[in-house]
N, C-alpha and C positions, 0 to 999 in steps of 0.2 A: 507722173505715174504712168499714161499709156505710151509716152515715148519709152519708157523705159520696159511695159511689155513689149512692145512692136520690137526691142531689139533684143530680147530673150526668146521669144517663142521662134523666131525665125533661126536662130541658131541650134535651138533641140530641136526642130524640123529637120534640118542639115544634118545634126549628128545621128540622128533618127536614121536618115536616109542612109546614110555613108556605113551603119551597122546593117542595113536590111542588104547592102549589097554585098559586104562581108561574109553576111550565111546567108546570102541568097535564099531571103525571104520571101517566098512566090505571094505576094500581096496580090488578092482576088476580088478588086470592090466591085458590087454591081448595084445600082439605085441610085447613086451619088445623085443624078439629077432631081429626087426628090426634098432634098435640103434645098430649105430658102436662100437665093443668093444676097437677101435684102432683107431686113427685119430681124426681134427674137425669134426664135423657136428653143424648144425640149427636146433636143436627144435623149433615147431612151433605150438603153441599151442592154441586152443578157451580161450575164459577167460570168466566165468561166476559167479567169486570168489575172492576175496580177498584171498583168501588160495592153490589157482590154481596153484603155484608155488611150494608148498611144495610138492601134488600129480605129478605132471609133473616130479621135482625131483624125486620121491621117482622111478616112470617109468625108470631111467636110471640106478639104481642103480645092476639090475639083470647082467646088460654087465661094472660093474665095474667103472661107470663113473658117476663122480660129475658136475653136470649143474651148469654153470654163468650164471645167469640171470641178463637180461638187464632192471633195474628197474628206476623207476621216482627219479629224486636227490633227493625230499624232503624223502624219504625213510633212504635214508644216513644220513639226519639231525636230526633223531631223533634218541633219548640221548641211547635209548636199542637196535632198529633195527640198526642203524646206524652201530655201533661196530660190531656186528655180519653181518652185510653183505658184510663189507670191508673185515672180516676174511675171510670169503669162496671167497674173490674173485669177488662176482656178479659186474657188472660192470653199475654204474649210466649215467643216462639220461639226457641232461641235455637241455631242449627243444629249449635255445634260442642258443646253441652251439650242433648242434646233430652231427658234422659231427666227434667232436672229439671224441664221442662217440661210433660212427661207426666206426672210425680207430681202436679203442681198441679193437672191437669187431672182427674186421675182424686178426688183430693181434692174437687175442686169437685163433681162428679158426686154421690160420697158423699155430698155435705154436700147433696143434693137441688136444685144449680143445672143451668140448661142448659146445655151447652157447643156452641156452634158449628164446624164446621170444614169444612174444602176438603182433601179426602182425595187430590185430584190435585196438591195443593202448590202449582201454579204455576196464571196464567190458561191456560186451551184457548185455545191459537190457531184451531187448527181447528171451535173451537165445536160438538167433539166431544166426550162423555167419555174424557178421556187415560185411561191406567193408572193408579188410583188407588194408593192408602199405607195398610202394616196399620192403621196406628194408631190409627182410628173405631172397625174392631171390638173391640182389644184393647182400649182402655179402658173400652169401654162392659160387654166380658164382665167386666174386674176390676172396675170399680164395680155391675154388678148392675143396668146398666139399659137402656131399649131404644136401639137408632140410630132414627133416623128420617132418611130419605131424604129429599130436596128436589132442585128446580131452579129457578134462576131465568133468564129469558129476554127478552131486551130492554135491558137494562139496558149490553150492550155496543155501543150505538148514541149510547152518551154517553161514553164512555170504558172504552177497552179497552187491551191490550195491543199497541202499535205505529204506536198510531194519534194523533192528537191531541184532546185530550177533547174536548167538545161540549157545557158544562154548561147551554149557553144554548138548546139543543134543545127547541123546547115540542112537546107532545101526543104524546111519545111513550108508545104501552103498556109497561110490564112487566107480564109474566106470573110468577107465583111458582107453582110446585105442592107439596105437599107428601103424600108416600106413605105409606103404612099402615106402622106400626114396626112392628122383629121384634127381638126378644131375642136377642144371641149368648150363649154359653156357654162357659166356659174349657175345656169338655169338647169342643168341637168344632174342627174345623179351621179355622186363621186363613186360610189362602189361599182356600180354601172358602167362606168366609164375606164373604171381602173381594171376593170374583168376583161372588157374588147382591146383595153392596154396590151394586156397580160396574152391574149390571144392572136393578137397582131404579132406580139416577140417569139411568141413559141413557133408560129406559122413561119417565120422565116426563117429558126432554129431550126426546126423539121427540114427547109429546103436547104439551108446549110449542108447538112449532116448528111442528105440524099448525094447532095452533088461534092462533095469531098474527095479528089482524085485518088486517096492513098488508103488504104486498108493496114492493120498490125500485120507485120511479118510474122512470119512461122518461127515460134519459142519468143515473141517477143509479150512483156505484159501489156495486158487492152486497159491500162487503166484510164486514159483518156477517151474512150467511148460509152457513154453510158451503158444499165444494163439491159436497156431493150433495146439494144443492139450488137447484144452480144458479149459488151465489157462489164471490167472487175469494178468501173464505177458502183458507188451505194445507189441502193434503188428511191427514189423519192422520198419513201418513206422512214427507210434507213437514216437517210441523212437528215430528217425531220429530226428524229430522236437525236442525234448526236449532236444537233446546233445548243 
């Protein structure tokens, strides 16, 4: 079985690459050095894309490490993703069973892999961080390893939530950032810990969105900026009600 990821994930890496050069996708990581070259860790990542998984991966790659990510089952069940996500390993969701889910992951962790994940469950419409989900810290406190925070930024300007994808978009930036990990503790508090989570994502979201080279053109719609900063995104609360 892992001979058989090691020769899938290396191949959607490739064809990954070979599309980012095609529309010259300005891929912007900065943090990479804090992912562990060695051991599990929790990726933890904003989600404002449909394709937030590929970028979050592509971030771990400079410390030599392929992300699992914890993805929805119906992902599994389709006829082309389905295959390639079993091959690299990523590990399905399964909402009316999540605990078995959680055991895999926190297994994986043990077994010294990285696991990816989107702690607010759904895409941000508002291209805010929602209210995230315990489940990054707990797993990371029962396998014994750090979270690492992330953001990725840009990425929903090709396909996002409501919108119609855009894969033929060339020279758009994404920004990835990635934050300093911290250790939770099964001795400390989950809600506590899931708040400074939550705090650690937005804080590199905010420096995303500062440092983003490109502004909407004049007559063009701002729907991928939130609206405190100006765009037709729903405002936090907007998008509360409508989940």
């Amino acid at each position: 079985m892992r001979h058989e990821v090691e020769l899938v994930y290396p191949l959607v890496i490739a064809a990954c690459r070979t599309l980012f050069r095609i529309l010259d996708v300005r891929l912007d990581l900065r943090g990479t050095e804090h992912i562990p070259a060695t051991g599990g860790a929790v990726l933890a990542c904003t989600h404002v894309s449909y394709l937030d998984f590929v970028f979050c991966g592509f971030a771990a790659l400079p410390a030599g490490r392929r992300t699992r990510f914890m993805a929805k089952q119906q992902v599994f069940a389709h006829r082309i993703g389905g295959p390639l996500m079993r091959g690299m390993r990523h590990i399905p969701v399964d909402r009316s069973a999540g605990r078995a889910s959680y055991r895999e992951a926190v297994a994986a962790l043990q077994a010294g892999e990285v696991v990816g994940v989107f702690p607010e469950a759904t895409i941000s419409r508002s291209f805010t961080v929602e209210p995230i989900k315990t489940g990054a810290v707990r797993m990371a406190a029962e396998a014994g390893v750090p979270v690492v925070p992330m953001t990725v930024w840009g990425s929903q300007r090709l396909w996002t939530k409501g919108r119609p994808r855009d894969l033929t978009r060339r020279h758009t930036p994404i920004l990835v950032r990635v934050g300093e990990p911290f250790r939770p503790s099964l001795r400390n508090d989950t809600e506590v810990l899931t708040a400074d989570l939550r705090a650690r994502m937005s804080a590199l979201l905010d420096a995303a969105q500062r440092d983003y080279p490109e502004a909407p053109e004049p007559g063009e719609h701002p729907f991928w900026l939130p609206a405190h900063l100006g765009g037709t995104a729903p405002t936090p609360e907007a998008a509360a009600r409508d989940r």
